[in-house]
C-alpha positions in Angstrom: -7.5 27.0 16.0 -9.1 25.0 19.3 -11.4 22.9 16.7 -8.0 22.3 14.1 -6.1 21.0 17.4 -9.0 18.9 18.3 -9.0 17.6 14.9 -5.7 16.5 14.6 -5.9 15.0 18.4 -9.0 12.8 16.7 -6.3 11.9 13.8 -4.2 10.7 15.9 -6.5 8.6 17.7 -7.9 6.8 14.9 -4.1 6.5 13.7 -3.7 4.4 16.9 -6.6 2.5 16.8 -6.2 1.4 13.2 -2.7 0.6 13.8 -3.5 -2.0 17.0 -6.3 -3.4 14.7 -3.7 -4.0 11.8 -1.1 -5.4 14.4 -4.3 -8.0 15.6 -4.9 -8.8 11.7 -1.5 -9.7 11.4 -1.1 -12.5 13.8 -5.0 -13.9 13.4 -5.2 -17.2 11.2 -5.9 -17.4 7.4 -9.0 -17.2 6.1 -10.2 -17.6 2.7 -11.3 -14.5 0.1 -14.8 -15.7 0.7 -14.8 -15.2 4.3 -13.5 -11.7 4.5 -15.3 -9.1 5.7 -16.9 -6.6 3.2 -14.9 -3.4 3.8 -12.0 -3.0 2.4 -10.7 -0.7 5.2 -11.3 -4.1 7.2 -9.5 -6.2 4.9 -6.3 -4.3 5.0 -3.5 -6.7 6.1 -6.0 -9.7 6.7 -4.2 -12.7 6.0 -5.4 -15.2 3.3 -5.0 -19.1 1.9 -5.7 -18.4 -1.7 -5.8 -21.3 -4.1 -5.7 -20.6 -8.3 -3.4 -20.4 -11.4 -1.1 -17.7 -12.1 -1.4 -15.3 -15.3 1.9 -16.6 -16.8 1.4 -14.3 -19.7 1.3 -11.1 -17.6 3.8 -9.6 -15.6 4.2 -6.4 -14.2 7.3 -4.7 -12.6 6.9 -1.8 -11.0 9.5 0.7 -11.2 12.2 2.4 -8.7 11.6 0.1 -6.0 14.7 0.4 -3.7 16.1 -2.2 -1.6 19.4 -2.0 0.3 20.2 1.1 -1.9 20.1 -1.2 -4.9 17.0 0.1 -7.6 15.1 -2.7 -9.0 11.4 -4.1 -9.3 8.5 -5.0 -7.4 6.8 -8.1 -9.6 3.3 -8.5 -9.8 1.3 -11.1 -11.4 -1.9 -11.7 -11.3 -3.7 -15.1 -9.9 -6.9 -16.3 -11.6 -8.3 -18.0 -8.6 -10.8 -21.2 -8.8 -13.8 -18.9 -8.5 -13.0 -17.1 -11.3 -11.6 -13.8 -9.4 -8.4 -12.6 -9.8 -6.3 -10.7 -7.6 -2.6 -9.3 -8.3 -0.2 -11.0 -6.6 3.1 -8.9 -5.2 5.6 -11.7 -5.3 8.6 -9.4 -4.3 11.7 -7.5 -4.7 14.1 -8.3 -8.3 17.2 -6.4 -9.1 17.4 -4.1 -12.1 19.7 -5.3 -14.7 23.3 -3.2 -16.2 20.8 -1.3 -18.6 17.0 -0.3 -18.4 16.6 -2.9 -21.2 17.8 -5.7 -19.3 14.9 -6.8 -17.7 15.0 -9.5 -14.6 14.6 -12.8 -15.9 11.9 -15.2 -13.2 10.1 -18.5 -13.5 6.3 -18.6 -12.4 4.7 -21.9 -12.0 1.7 -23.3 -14.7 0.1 -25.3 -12.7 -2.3 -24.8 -9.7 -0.7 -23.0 -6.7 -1.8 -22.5 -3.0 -0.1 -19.7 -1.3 -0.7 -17.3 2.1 -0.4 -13.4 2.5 -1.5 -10.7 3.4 -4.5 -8.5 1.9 -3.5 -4.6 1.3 -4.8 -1.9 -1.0 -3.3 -1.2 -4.1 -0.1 0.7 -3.9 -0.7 4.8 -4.3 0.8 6.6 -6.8 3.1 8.6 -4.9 5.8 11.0 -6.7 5.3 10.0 -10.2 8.4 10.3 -12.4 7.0 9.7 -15.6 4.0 8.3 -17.0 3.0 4.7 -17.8 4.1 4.4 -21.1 3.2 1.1 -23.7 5.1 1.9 -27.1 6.2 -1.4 -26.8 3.7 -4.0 -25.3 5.9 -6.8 -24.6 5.6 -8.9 -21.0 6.9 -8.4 -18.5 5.8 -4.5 -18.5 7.6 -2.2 -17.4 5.1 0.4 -15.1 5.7 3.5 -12.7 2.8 2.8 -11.0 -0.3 1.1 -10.7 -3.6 2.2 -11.8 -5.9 -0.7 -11.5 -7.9 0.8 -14.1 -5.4 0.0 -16.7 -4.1 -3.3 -15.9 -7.3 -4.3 -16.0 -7.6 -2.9 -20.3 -3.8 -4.7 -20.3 -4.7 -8.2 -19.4 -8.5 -8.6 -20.5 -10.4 -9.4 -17.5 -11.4 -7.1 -13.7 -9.0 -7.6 -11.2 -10.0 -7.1 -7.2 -9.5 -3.8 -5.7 -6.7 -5.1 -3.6 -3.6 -6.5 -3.8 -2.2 -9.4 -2.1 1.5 -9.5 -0.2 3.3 -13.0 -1.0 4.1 -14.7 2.2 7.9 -14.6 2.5 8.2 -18.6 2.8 6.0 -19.2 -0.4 8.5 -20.8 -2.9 7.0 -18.7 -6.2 7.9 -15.2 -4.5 10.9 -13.0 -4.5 13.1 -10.8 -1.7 9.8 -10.0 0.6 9.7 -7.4 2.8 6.0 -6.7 4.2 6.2 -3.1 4.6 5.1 -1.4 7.6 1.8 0.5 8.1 2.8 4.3 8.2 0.2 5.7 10.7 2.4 8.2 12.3 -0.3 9.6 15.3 3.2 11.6 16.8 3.1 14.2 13.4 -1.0 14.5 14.4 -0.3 15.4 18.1 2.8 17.3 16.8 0.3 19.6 14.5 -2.3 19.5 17.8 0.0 21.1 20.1 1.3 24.2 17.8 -2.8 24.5 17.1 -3.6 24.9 20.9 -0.3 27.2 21.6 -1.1 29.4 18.6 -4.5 29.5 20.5 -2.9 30.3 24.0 -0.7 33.1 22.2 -3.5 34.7 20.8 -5.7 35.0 24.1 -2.9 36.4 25.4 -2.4 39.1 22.7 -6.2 39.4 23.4 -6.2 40.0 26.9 -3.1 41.9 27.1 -4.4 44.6 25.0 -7.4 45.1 26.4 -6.4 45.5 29.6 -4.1 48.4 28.3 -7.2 49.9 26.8 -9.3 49.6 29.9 -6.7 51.4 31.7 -6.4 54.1 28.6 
């Protein structure tokens, strides 16, 4: 129980470190994909000048995205950049039509774009509701979540294991909301503490009855 508290108390730390080091990322100066560093655990929330041409035949909206209490989409498109890389593009929030069928209707430029953000790892899967289902391949596609995996089958060509956040002045994005880290180091030292007093109370218990059987 001493080396569970401990544990979590270690948790929490790195929670705490990681989340001043994001906070740093956040206000440093672009940089291009080339000069990032290596890890991806680095990367996270790095901001980027990216410079490249948008997929304008694939979209992807990604489903139950909430906003205001209003459901809609999160649209992602991927940017060929002039390296030859690509990296999907979250471009932000779009409201769901009257019916599931009445998908959200958005323009995305043809011609060479230069845009900022901020570098993140692909969304996780969550709570999924229901799998990614293709009866009907048309664009934009509908998904419940993003498995890099298949987008990559989808659209023909590897994508980069990250994603990239739109910066909320870039005229080609939507509603942006850059979503906040979730590194909650209270729940660790919450766990710590009930470790180390489940500990106490069972020295107690300990002591207390063997010092009835040394007097037995």
């Amino acid at each position: 129980m001493v080396s569970l508290g401990q544990w979590q108390l270690s948790r929490a730390e790195y929670k705490d470190n990681l989340h001043q080091k994001v906070m740093e990322r956040k206000n440093l100066e672009p940089v291009s994909m080339q000069e990032l560093p290596y890890d991806l655990e680095d990367r996270v929330f790095m901001p980027v000048i990216v410079e490249g041409v948008y997929d304008t035949a694939h979209h992807f909206l990604l489903d139950n995205r909430i906003h205001n209490g209003v459901a809609g989409y999160d649209v992602y498109t991927p940017l060929i950049m002039n390296d030859g890389s690509a990296i999907l593009v979250n471009r932000g929030w779009l409201s769901q039509g009257r019916t599931r069928q009445d998908l959200p209707q958005f323009e995305t430029p043809g011609s060479v774009v230069s845009s900022k953000g901020l570098v993140d790892k692909p969304p996780a899967k969550g709570v999924i509701l229901a799998d990614n289902v293709h009866d009907n391949l048309g664009w934009p596609m509908v998904l419940q979540y993003l498995d890099p995996t298949e987008l990559e089958r989808l659209v023909g060509y590897q994508l980069m294991p990250m994603i990239l956040w739109l910066d909320a002045a870039d005229e080609h994005g939507f509603h942006r909301e850059i979503p906040a880290l979730k590194l909650d180091s209270a729940k660790n030292t919450g766990y710590a503490f009930q470790w180390f007093a489940m500990s106490a109370a069972l020295l107690i218990i300990y002591l207390a009855v063997n010092v009835k059987r040394i007097k037995s």
